[in-house]
N, C-alpha and C positions, 0 to 999 in steps of 0.2 A: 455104281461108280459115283452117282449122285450123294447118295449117302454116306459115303465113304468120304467124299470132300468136305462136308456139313460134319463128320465129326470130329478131322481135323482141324477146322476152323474154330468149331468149339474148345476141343481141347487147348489151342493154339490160345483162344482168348483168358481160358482158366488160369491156365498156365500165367499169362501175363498178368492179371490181375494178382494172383496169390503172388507172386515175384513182387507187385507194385506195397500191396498193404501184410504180407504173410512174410516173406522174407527178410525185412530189415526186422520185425520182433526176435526169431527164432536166431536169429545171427548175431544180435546182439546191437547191429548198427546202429540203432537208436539212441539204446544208451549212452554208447559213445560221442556219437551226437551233443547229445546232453548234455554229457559231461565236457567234452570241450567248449561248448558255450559257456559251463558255467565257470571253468577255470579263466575263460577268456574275460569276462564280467569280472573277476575279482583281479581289487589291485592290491599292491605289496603298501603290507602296513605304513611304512612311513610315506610314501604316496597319498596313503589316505589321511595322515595326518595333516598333512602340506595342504591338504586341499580343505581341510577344512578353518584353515585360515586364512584369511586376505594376500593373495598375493599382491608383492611390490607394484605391479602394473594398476591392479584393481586399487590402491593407495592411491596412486600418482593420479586418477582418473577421478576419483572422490573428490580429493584433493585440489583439482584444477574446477572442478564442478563448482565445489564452494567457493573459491575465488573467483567466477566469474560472476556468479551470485553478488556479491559482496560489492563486484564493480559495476552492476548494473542500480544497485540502490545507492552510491555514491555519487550518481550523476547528478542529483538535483541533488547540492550541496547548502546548506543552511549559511545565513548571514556570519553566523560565529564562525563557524568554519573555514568562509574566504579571506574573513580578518588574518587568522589564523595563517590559512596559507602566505599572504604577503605578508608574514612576519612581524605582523601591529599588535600590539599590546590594549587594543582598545577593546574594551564591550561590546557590545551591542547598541546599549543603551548612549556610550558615548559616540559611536559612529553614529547616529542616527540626529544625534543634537548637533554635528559638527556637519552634518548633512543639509540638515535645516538653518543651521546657520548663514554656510553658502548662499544655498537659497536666498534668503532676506539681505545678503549684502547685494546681492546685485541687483536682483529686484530692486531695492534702493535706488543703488546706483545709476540703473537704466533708469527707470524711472523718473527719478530727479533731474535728468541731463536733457529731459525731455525727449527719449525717443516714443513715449506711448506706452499705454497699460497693457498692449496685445504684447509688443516687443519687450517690455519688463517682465509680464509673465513670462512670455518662451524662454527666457533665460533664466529666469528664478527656477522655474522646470531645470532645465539643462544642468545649473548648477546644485539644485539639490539632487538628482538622481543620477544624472547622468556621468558630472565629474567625478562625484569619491570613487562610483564602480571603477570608472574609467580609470580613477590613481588606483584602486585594490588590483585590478587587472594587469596595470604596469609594476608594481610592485613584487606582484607573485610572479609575473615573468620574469623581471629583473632577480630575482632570490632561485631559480630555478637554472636561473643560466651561471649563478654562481656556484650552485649545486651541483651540477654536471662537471664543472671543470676541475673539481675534488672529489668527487664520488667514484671515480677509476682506479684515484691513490691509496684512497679509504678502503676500496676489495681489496687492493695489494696489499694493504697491513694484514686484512685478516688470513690473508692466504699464505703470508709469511708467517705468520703467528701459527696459524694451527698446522703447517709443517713442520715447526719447531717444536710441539706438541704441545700451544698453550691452550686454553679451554677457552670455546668459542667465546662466553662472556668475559674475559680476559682481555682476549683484541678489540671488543670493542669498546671497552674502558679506555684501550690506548687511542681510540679513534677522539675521543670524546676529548684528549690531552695535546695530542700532536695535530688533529687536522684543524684547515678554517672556518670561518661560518658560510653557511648556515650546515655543513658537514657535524658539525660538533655539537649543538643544538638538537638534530635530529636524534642522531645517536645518544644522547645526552637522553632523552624523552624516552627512546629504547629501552636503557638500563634500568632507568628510572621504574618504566611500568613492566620489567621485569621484575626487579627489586620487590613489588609489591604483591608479587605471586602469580601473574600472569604467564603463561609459556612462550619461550624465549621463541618460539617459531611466532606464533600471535600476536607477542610484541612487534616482532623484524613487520608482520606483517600492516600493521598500522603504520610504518613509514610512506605508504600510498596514502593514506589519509591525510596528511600533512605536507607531501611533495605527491602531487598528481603527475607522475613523470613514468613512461615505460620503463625506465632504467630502475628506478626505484620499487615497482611492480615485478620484476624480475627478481633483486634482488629478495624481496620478502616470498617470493615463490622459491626459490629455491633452496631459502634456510628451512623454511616452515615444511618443505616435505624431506630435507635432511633429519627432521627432529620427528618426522613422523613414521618415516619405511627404513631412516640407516643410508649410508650411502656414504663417499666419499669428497668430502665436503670443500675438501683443499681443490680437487681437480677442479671440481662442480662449480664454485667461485673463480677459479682461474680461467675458464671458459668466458665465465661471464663478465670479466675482465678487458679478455680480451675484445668481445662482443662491443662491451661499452666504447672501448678505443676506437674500434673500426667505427663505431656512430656517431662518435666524435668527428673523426675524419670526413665523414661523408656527410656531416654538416656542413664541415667548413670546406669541402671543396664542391657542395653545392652552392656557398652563400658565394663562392667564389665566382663560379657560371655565370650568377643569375645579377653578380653585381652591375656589368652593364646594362642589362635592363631596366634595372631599378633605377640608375644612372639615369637613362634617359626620359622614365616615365616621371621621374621628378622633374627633369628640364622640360618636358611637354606637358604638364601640371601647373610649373611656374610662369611660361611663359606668358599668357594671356594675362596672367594679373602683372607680370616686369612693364609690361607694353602700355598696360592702362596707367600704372606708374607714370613713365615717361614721358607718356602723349599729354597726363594729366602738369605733369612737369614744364611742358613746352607749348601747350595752349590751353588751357584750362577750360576757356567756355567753350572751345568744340566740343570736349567729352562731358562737361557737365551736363550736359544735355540728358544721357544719360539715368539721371536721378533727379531733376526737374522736372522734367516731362516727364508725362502720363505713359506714352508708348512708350519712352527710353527703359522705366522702370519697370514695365513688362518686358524689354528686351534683355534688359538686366536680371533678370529673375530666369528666365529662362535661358539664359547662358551660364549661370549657376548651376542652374539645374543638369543641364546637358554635362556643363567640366565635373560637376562631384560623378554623374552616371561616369565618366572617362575615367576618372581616376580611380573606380573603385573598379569597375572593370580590366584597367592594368593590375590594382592590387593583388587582381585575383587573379591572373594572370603569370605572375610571377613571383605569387608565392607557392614553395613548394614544402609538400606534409611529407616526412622524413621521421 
């Protein structure tokens, strides 16, 4: 009986192994096998075509890659370049003499009036370095906010234009004729260094170089991968239209918000020197004191120092990045 269970157990394992490695050969399963794998591995030719060129996403990704490239070595802008942005026509060479100029006029000036060589220097400093930045600074903001307030009209030409069916270089000849400055100017520089063999994507995309503005960065993103994957350029601009509109808005009803504060960081700014004013108005040698005296004059420096800490701490305070 013993052995009679031992050889059904044997059998019983045979049997299972030849099923395991014996029976998928002689059945053919295998093959089969095979072959659905390898039908499943092949794709239909024009599948394999597609794939072996860039799709539109893998564009768009290249494409945003290099632009942020482009915006990361733009941050340290060169002297010619800020001129540039605030719309001066000067060199280098001439902002630099008209810098130094500055400088030696109030140097001069301090100087001669007798406040001292320390106080003559800080302000010859001040006014050669400090002022022209400080006018290039105001300038290129000033030109930036003129920019803005035409550059939403200027999408809308082209958006009407190439619904119409005109060629993108087309509308923006018209932009260069009907809009104001510095709108007309920009796009003027556009055609310009298209004109001269550059592609019209590359071109748009240099208007960040000249207007460091998001609005402007958008714009040149979105012609520049029009000109590169295809795409529909009328919607594409009309989005970004509207986009500009809405940021317009929500400038101006942030500057709205935040005007009383600024309202009143100016009246708590001004106060302390309206008072020294006054008091100076209505008794003079009480407050002279002040700047006579040894102690006054330390008290006086450090209540300077304390109101500019105030005032720049409101500034930052209530200004808001948008």
């Amino acid at each position: 009986m013993q052995s009679l269970a031992m050889f059904f157990l044997a059998a019983f394992a045979v049997g299972g192994v030849a099923w395991v490695f014996i029976y998928p050969i002689l059945s053919g399963e295998r093959k089969t096998e095979q072959r659905m794998a390898s039908v499943a591995r092949t794709e239909p030719v024009a599948r394999t075509a597609r794939s072996q060129q860039k799709s539109r996403r893998d564009v768009v990704e290249a494409t945003l890659k290099e632009f942020e490239e482009r915006h990361r070595k733009t941050k340290n802008l060169p002297l010619s370049v800020r001129i540039a942005q605030a719309g001066l026509n000067w060199s280098k060479r001439q902002f630099l003499l008209i810098s130094a100029g500055v400088g030696i006029v109030m140097f001069a000036v301090v100087f001669f009036s007798g406040a001292g060589l320390i106080a003559a220097a800080t302000l010859a400093f001040a006014g050669a370095f400090g002022l022209p930045r400080w006018l290039l600074s105001y300038l290129k903001k000033r030109r930036e906010t003129k920019f803005l307030n035409a550059f939403p009209d200027a999408v809308d030409i082209i958006v009407r234009g190439v619904k119409a069916g005109l060629p993108l270089l087309d509308c923006l000849k018209m932009i260069t004729v009907e809009s104001p400055e510095p709108v007309k100017s920009e796009f003027r520089a556009i055609v310009e260094t298209q004109a001269i063999g550059m592609p019209l994507g590359d071109a748009c995309l240099k208007l960040y170089e000249d207007m460091p503005l998001p609005e402007a960065n958008f714009f040149g993103i979105v012609v520049a991968i029009q000109q590169r994957s295809g795409g529909n350029l009328a919607e594409a601009l009309s989005n970004l239209s509207r986009v500009l509109r809405d940021r317009k808005k929500m400038k101006a009803k942030i500057q709205a918000m935040s005007q009383e504060a600024k309202a009143s960081a100016a009246i708590i700014a001004a106060l302390p020197v309206a008072v020294m004013i006054l008091v100076y108005i209505s008794s003079p040698q009480y407050i002279s004191l002040l700047w006579t005296e040894s102690i006054g004059r330390v008290m006086l420096t450090g209540c300077v120092v304390w109101m500019t800490m105030g005032v720049l701490v409101m500034k930052k305070m209530i200004n808001f990045d948008f």
